[in-house]
C-alpha positions, 0 to 999 in steps of 0.5 A: 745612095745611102752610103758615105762617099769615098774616093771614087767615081760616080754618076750623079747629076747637080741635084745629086751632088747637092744631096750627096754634099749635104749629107757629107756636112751634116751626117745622120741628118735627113737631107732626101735622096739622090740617085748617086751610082758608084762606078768602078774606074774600069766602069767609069772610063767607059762611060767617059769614053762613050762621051760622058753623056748625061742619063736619063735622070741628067747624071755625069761623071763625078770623082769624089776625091777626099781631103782629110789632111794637107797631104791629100790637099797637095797630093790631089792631081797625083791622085786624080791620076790613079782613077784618070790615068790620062786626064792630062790629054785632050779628050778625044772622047767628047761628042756633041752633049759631052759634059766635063769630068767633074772633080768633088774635092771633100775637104775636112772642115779645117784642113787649110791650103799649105799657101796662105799668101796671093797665088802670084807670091807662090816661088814657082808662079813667080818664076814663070812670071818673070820669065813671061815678063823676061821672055814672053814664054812660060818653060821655055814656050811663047805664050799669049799673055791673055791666058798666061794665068791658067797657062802657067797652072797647066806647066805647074800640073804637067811639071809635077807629073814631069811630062814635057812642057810643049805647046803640044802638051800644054793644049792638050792638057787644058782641052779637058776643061774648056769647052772645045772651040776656046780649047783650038783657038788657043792651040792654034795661038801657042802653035803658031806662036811658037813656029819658028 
């Protein structure tokens, strides 16, 4: 692939991406080649759905996701939306050898996170904090404190997508990114810790 990167999905493999990303940094340097291949979404879902099994030259599933400013930083789970309408649900098409959907957020040198404190000094994480510490639950859901930290991002993602806050949607949301037998051990904690 010769072209910049847009926002978009491609098949690319680790290698790939290394090349792709050098070329980002370094423009008009040669850098070698990749076997980058934009996809469409309606493409790109498909292969998803068909288990986002590595190719014969070990390329998955990566959206590329441009940051020029701090308005596409803050909007970046709102946009993965508009080309992975469902990503917030458990994956129901991963198979055996299913790799992750990647995220390739391309930040414009100089383009800063809007925070500059620790994450735990954010007001909406320190309202779950305390309410953890108060309560035990984050949004109202018990929660087992080993996992509250990403826990708490996931009620963050889906509040500000204004799903519902329930064990449900807060174990199917983070078995998109952990790997299936982590993904049930913990449904089964927020399950049976909310039974009541």
């Amino acid at each position: 692939m010769t072209e910049e990167l847009a926002d978009g999905w491609y098949l690319m493999s680790t290698a790939d991406l290394e090349v792709e990303l050098a070329r980002w940094r370094s423009p008009g340097t040669e850098v070698g080649t990749s076997n980058t291949r934009r996809l469409t979404t309606e493409e790109a879902l498909e292969y998803r759905n068909a288990g986002n099994l590595p190719d014969e030259v070990d390329r998955t599933l990566r959206l590329v996701l441009r940051i020029d400013d701090t308005q596409d930083l803050e909007r970046l789970a709102e946009r993965r939306l508009e080309f992975e309408p469902d990503y917030q649900e458990a994956p129901a098409w991963r198979r055996e050898g299913s790799r992750p959907v990647n995220v390739v957020p391309l930040r414009r040198s100089g383009v800063a996170p809007v925070s500059t404190g620790p994450w735990w000094e954010d007001d909406e994480l320190a309202k779950l904090e305390r309410e953890f510490g108060e309560r035990s639950t984050a949004a109202g859901v018990r929660v087992p404190g080993e996992y509250r930290g990403f826990i708490f991002k996931t009620v963050l993602a889906l509040r500000s997508q204004g799903r519902e806050i329930t064990p449900e949607t807060i174990s199917a949301s983070i078995a998109r990114w952990l790997p299936e037998k982590t993904a049930v051990r913990i449904a089964r904690e927020l399950n049976e810790l909310n039974q009541a």
